[in-house]
Structures are given as C-alpha cells and as structure tokens.
C-alpha positions in Angstrom: 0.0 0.0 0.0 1.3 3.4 -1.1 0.5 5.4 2.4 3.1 2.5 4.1 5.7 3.1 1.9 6.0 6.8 2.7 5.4 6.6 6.1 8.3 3.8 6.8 11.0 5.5 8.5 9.1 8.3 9.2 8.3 10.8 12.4 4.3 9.0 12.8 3.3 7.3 16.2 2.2 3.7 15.4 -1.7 5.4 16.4 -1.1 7.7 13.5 0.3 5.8 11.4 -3.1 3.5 11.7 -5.1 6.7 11.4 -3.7 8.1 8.5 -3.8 4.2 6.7 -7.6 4.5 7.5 -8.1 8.1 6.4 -6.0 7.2 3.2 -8.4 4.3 2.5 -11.7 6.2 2.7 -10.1 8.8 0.1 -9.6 5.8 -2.2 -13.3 4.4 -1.4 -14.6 8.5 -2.2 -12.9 8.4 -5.3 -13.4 5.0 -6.7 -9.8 4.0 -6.8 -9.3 0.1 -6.3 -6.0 -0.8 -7.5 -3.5 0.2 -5.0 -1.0 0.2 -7.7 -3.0 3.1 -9.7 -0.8 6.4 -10.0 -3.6 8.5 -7.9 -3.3 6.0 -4.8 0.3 7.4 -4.7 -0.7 10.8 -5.2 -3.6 10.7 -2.5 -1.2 9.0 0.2 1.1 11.7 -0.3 -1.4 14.3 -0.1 -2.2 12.6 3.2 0.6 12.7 4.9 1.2 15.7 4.0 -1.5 17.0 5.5 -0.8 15.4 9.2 2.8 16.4 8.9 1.4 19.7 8.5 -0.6 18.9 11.8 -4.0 17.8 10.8 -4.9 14.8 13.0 -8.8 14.9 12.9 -9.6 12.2 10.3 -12.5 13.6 8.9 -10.8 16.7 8.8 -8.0 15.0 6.7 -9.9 13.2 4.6 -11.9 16.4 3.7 -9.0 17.9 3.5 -6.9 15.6 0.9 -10.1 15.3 -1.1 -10.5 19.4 -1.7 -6.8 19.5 -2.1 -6.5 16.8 -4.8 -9.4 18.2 -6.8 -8.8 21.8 -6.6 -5.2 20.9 -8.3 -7.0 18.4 -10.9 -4.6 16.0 -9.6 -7.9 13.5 -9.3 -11.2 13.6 -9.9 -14.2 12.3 -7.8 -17.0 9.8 -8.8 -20.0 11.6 -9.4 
C-alpha cells in the first residue's frame, strides 16, 4: 500500500500511522480507486501525509481535506 511506503521511517506514532492508513483508504473508497498500484493512490497518500505532517490529525478533517486539495489541483477527480 502506497500510504506504508511513505510513512516507513518516518516521524508517525504507530496510532497515527493506523489513522492516516484509514483516512487514506476512505479517500480511495470517495474516489473510486481500487487498484493500490494506480498512480492516484500514490498521489492521494502523499497528499495525506502531507497534510498530518502539517498537523491535521482529525480524520474527517484529513480526509476532507486531501479530497478538496487533490481536486482543486485536478490532480484526481471524484465519482460523481
């Protein structure tokens, strides 16, 4: 999975770490992405993280957050 790979070796608590792995899978569930190997999983787990590196723990908040992010650059588009 794409959000485990960035977050090896990294500064998360192993309770954030789980939070951001859920948050990170309800973005791919919004937008309809099912093959972890797709080039907008990577692009939404980075967007994740880099969001609770910026902070942002609340997971709603997060997810919200990633989602708004990720559109409002075109980066990914939702299912309607």
């Amino acid at each position: 999975m794409a959000i485990y790979r960035l977050l090896r070796g990294g500064v998360f608590e192993p309770d954030d770490v789980r939070l951001l792995a859920t948050v990170y899978e309800k973005v791919l569930c919004t937008v309809g992405v099912v093959d972890r190997k797709d080039p907008r999983a990577e692009l939404i787990a980075k967007k994740v993280v880099q969001l609770a590196q910026a902070g942002e723990r609340d997971p709603e908040c997060l997810k919200d957050l990633a989602l708004e992010e990720l559109q409002q650059s075109r980066e990914i588009a939702s299912n309607p």
